[in-house]
C-alpha positions as CSV (number, residue, x, y, z in Angstrom):
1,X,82.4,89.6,101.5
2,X,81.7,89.8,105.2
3,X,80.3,86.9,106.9
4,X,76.9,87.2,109.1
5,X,78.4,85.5,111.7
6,X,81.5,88.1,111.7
7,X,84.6,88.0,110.6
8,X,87.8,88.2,112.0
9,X,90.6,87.4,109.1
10,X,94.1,87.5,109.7
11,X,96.5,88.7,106.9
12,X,99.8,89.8,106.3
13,X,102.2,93.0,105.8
14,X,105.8,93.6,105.0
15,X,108.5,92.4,107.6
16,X,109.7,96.1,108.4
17,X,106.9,96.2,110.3
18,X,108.0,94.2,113.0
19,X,111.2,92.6,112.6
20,X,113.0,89.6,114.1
21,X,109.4,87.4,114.8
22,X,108.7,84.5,112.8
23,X,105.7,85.5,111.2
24,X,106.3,89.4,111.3
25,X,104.1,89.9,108.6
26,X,100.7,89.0,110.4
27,X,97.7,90.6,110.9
28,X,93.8,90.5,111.8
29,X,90.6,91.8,110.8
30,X,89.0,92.1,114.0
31,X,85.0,92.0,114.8
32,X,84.8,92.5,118.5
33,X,82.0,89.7,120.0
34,X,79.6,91.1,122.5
35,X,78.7,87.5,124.3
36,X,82.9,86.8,124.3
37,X,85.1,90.2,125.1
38,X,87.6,88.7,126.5
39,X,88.7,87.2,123.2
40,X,90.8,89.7,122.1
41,X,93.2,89.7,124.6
42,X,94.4,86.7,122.6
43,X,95.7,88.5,119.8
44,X,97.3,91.0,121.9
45,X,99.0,88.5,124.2
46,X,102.6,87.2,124.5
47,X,101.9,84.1,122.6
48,X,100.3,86.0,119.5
49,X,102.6,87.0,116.9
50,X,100.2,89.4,115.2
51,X,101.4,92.9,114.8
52,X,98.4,94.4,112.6
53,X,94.9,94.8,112.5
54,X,92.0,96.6,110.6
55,X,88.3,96.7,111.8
56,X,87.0,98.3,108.3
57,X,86.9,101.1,109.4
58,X,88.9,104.3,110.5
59,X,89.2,104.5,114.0
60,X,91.4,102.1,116.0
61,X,89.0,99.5,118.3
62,X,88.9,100.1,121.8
63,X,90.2,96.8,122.7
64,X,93.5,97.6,121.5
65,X,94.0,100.9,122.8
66,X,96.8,100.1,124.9
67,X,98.3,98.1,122.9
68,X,101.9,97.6,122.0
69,X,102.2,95.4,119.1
70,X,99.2,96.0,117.4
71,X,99.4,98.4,114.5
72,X,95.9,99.9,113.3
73,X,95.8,99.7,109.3
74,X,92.5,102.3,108.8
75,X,90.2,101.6,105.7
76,X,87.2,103.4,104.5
77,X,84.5,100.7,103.5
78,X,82.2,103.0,101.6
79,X,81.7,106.5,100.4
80,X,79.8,108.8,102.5
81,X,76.4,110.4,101.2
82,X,77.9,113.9,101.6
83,X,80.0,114.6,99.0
84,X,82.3,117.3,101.1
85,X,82.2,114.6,104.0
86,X,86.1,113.9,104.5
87,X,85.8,112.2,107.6
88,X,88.3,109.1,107.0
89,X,90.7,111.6,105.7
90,X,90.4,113.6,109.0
91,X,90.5,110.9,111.1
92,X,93.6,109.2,109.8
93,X,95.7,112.4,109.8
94,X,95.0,113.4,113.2
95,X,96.5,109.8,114.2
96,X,99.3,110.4,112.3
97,X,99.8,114.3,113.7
98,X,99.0,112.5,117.4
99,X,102.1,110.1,116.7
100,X,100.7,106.9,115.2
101,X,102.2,105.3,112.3
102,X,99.8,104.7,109.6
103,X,102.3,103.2,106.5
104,X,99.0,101.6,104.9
105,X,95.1,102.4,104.5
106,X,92.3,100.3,102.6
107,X,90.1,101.1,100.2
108,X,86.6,100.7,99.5
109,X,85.2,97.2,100.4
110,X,83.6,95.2,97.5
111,X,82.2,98.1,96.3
112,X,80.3,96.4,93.3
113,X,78.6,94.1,95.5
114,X,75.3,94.9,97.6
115,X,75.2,91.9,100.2
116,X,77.6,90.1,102.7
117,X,79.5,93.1,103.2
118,X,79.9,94.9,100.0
119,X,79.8,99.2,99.9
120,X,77.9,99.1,96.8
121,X,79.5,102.5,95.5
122,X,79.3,103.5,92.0
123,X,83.0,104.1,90.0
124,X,82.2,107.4,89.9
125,X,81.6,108.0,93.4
126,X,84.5,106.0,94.5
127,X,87.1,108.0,92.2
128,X,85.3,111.5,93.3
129,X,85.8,109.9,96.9
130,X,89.5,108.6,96.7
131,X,90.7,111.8,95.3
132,X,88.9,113.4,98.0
133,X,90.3,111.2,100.9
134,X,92.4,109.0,100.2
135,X,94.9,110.3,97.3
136,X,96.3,112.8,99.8
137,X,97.4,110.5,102.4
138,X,100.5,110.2,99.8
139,X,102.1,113.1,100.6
140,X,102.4,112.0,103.9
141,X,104.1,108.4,103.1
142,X,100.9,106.8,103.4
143,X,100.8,103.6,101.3
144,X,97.4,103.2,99.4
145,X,95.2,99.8,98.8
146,X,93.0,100.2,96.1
147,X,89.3,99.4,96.4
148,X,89.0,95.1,97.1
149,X,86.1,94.3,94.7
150,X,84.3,91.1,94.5
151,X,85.5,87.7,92.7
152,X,82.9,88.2,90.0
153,X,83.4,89.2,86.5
154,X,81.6,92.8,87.5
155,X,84.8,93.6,89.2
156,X,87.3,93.9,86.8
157,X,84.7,95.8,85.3
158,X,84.3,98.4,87.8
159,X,87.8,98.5,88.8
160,X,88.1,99.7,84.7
161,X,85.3,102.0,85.6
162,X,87.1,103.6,88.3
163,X,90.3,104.3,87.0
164,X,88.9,106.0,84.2
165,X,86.8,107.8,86.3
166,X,90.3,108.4,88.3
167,X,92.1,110.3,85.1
168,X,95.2,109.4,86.4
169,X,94.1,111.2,89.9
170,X,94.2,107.5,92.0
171,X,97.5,106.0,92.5
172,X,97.3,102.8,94.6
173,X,100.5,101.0,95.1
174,X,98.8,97.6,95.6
175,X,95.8,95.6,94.8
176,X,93.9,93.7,97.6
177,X,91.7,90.9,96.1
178,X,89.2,89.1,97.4
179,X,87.5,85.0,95.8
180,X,85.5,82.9,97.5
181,X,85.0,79.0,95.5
182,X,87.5,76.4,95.1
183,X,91.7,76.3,94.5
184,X,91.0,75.8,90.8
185,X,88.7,79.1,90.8
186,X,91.5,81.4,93.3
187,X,94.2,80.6,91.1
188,X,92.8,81.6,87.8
189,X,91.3,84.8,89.6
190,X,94.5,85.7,90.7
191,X,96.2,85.0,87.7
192,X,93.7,87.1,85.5
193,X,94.1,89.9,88.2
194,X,98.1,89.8,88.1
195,X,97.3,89.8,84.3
196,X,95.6,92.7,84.1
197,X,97.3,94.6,86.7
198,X,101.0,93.7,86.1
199,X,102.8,96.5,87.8
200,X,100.9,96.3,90.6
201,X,101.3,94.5,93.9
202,X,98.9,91.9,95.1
203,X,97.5,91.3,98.4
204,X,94.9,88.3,98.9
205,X,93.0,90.2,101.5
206,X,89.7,87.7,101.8
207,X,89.4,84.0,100.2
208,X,87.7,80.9,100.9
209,X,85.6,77.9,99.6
210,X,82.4,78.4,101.9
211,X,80.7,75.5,100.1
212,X,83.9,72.7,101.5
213,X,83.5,70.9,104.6
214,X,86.4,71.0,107.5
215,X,88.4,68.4,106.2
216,X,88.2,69.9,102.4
217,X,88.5,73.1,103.8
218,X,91.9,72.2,105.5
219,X,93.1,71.2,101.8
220,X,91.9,74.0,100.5
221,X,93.9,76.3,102.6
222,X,97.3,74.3,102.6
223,X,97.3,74.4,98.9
224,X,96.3,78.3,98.1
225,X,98.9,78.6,100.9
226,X,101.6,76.9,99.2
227,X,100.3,78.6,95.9
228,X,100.6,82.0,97.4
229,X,104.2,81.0,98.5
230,X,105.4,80.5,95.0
231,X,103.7,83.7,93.3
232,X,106.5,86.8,94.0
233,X,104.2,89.4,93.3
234,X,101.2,88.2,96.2
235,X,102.0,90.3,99.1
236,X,100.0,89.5,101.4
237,X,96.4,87.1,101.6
238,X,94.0,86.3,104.3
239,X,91.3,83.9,104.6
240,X,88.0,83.3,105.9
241,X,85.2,80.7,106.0
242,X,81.5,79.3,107.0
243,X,79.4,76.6,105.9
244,X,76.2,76.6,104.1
245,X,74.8,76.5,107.3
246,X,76.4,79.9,109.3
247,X,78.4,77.5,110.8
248,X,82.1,78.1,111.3
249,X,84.2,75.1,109.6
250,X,87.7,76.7,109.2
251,X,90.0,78.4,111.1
252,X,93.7,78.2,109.6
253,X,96.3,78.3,111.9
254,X,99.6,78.2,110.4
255,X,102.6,78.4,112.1
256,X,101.0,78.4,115.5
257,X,98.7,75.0,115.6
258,X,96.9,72.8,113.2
259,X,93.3,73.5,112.3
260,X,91.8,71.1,113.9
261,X,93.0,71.6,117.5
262,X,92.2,75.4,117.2
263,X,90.4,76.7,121.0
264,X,86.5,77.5,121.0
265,X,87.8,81.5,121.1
266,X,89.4,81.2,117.4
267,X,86.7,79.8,116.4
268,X,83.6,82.2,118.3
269,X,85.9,85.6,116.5
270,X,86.9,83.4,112.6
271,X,90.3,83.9,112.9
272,X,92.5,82.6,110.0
273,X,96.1,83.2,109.6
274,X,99.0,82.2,107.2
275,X,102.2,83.8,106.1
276,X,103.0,85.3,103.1
């Protein structure tokens, strides 16, 4: 789920990625803001301890070009209309032949949902597309994040669809999940979803309670936090959140201040950050 306001998440990777920081394993989703550029030279400053980044798409963002700690994760968010179109393929090999490291894409985004966000792309499609694009970033050490459907029933549903669809042809090494409602509701999800997917990896890529206010919303994140902490098999998780209203009412902080003395720039770009 994408907010309207934009979203920019921050989530979490394996320590390899940058090791010796305390909090190696963190990343953002990044939404550039056309009335505030200047905001992300925060996460590429001295004081940040990101080291990742996706934008849902495939290219790197311009803001970070010259970056030196920022590692672009591509992702392709839908399938394209032409069915010979390999363009996300195309685009992340020619980083990797240009010298970029690329140890991780993402898959589809919510693609059995319509609205805030989701690619709304049939099983079918997305199987014909992974095996297309995405399946052979493999043979080049590419890691490979299976498509993040909604919280809703219809997602285990058309994650069944799609590897079926797959026969064995899709081969994701980890699971990225997305829930929006309260603790009660995130646990279960991710419970049912370790359940059904036991041998696979889970990362917590989107989550919130968008109905809480600040104060709730506070709770809410110390406690999936915790919860996350104690599950071996959740990789990674990231979280977002906005009020009934389209107002923003939490940023999460952790390990760099609490969330109620974040600055007016983490709130303008929704940053959220814990580690895993």
């Amino acid at each position: 789920m994408l907010p309207i306001l934009g979203l920019a998440t921050l989530a979490l990777l394996p320590s390899s990625w940058c090791q010796g920081t305390s909090s190696s394993k963190r990343g953002l989703i990044y939404i550039p803001s056309n009335k505030h550029p200047s905001d992300a030279s925060i996460w590429d400053s001295g004081s940040s301890d990101l080291t990742w980044y996706y934008n849902y798409g495939s290219k790197p963002s311009p803001a970070f070009d010259n970056s030196a700690k920022l590692q672009f994760v591509p992702m392709l968010w839908g399938a394209p209309a032409d069915t010979s179109d390999n363009t996300f393929l195309n685009d992340v090999q020619t980083q990797i032949q240009s010298g970029a490291k690329i140890p991780y894409v993402l898959g589809f985004n919510e693609p059995d949902g319509s609205s805030n966000g989701g690619s709304n792309v049939p099983a079918d499609t997305a199987a014909q597309t992974w095996i297309r694009e995405i399946e052979p970033l493999r043979k080049q050490g590419v890691k490979l994040g299976a498509p993040a459907v909604t919280g809703a029933p219809s997602g285990f549903t058309w994650l069944q669809n799609f590897f079926s669809a797959c026969n064995g042809n899709c081969t994701p090494d980890f699971l990225p999940v997305h829930f929006y409602g309260n603790f009660q509701g995130l646990a279960s999800h991710v419970g049912q979803v370790r359940g059904t997917y036991p041998n696979m990896t889970v990362w917590v890529t989107e989550y919130a309670d968008p109905e809480a206010s600040y104060a709730e919303s506070q709770s809410f994140y110390n406690q999936s936090s915790q919860f996350f902490d104690r599950i071996e098999l959740v990789y990674c998780n990231s979280s977002a959140g906005w009020s009934s209203a389209n107002k923003i009412f939490l940023q999460a902080i952790s390990h760099i201040t609490p969330i109620s003395d974040l600055s007016a720039a983490m709130l303008r770009t929704l940053v959220l950050t814990r580690r895993c």
